[in-house]
C-alpha positions in Angstrom: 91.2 190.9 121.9 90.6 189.6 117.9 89.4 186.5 117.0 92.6 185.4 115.7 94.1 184.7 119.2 92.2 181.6 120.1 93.1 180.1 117.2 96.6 180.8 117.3 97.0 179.2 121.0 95.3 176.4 119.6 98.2 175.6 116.7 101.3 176.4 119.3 99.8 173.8 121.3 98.7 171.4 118.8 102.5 172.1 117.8 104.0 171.2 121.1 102.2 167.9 121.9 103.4 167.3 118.4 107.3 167.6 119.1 106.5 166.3 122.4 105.1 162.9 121.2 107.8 163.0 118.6 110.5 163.0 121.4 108.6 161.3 124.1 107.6 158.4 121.7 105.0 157.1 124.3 104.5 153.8 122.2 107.6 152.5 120.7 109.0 149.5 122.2 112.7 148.6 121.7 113.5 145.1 120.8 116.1 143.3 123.5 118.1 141.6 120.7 119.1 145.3 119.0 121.7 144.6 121.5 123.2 141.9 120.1 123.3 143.3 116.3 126.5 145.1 116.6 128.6 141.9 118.5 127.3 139.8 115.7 128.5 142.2 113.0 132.0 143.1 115.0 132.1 139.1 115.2 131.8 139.2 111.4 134.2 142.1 110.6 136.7 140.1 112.7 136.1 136.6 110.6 136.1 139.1 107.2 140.0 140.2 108.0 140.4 136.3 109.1 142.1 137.4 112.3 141.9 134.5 114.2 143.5 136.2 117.8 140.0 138.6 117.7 138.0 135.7 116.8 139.4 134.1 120.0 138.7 137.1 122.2 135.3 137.1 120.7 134.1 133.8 120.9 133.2 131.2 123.6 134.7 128.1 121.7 137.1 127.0 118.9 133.7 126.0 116.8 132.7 129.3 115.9 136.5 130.6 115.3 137.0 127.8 113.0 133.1 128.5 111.2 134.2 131.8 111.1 137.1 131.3 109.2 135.8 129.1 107.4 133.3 131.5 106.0 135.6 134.2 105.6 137.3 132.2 103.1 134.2 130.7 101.0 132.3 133.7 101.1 134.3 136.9 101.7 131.9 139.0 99.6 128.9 137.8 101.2 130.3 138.5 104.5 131.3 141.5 103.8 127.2 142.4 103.2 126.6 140.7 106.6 129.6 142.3 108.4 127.7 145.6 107.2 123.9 145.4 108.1 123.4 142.6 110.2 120.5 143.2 112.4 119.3 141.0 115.3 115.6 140.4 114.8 114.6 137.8 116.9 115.5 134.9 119.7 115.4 132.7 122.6 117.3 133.9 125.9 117.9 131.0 128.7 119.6 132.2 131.4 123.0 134.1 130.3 122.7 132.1 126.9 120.4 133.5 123.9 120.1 132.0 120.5 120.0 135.3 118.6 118.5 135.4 114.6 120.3 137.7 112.4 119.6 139.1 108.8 120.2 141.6 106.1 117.5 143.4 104.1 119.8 142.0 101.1 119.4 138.4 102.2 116.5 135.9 102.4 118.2 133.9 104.8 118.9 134.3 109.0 121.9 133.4 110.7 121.7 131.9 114.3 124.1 133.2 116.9 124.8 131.5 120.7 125.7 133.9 122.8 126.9 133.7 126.3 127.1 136.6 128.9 125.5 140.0 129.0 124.5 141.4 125.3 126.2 144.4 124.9 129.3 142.1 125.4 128.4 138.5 124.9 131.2 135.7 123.2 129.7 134.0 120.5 129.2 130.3 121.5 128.3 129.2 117.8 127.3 130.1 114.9 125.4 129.0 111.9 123.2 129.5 108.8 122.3 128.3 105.7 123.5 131.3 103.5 126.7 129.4 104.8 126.9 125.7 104.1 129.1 123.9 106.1 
């Protein structure tokens, strides 16, 4: 045997508890309102093309089809940025009802969601913000 082989073990395995903490990702925690980013921004695509049936099927109450509308036409270019990259960041679940914060890296403002039902396919109950004045 060289000399050479102990070190060479050493760097495959050093290599393969590298890729296998990589894929393993023993300490990263997924946030429970990721779920709810991409009803929010559907919810938002829907208010953008003003189509007021989807906003219907989406929604848990004529308030946040008629704030949703009502947005779409103020601000259509700012919701079109929202529609985009909203992210869920943060909230407050009670029962099957969670007030969910939204934002955009290109915003300094949040938007608050109520959603009812499961996340992955929750009606929007209401919905607010101050990037959108009433």
């Amino acid at each position: 045997m060289n000399g050479r082989m102990p070190i060479v073990l050493t760097a495959i395995a050093a290599a393969i508890m590298a890729v296998a903490i990589l894929v393993i990702q023993p300490y990263s925690v997924r946030s429970p309102w990721t779920a709810y980013s991409g009803v929010a921004r559907r919810y938002l695509r829907t208010a953008l093309e003003r189509d007021s049936l989807g906003l219907v099927h989406q929604s848990a109450g004529a308030g946040s089809v008629t704030w949703a509308l009502a947005v779409a036409r103020r601000h259509s270019d700012s919701l079109a940025v929202w529609s985009r990259s909203a992210e869920a960041w943060g909230g407050i679940r009670h029962a099957d009802t969670a007030e969910v914060f939204v934002a955009t890296p290109q915003s300094t403002c949040s938007l608050v969601f109520r959603f009812v039902g499961p996340a992955r396919h929750a009606l929007v109950e209401k919905a607010s913000g101050t990037c959108f004045p009433p």
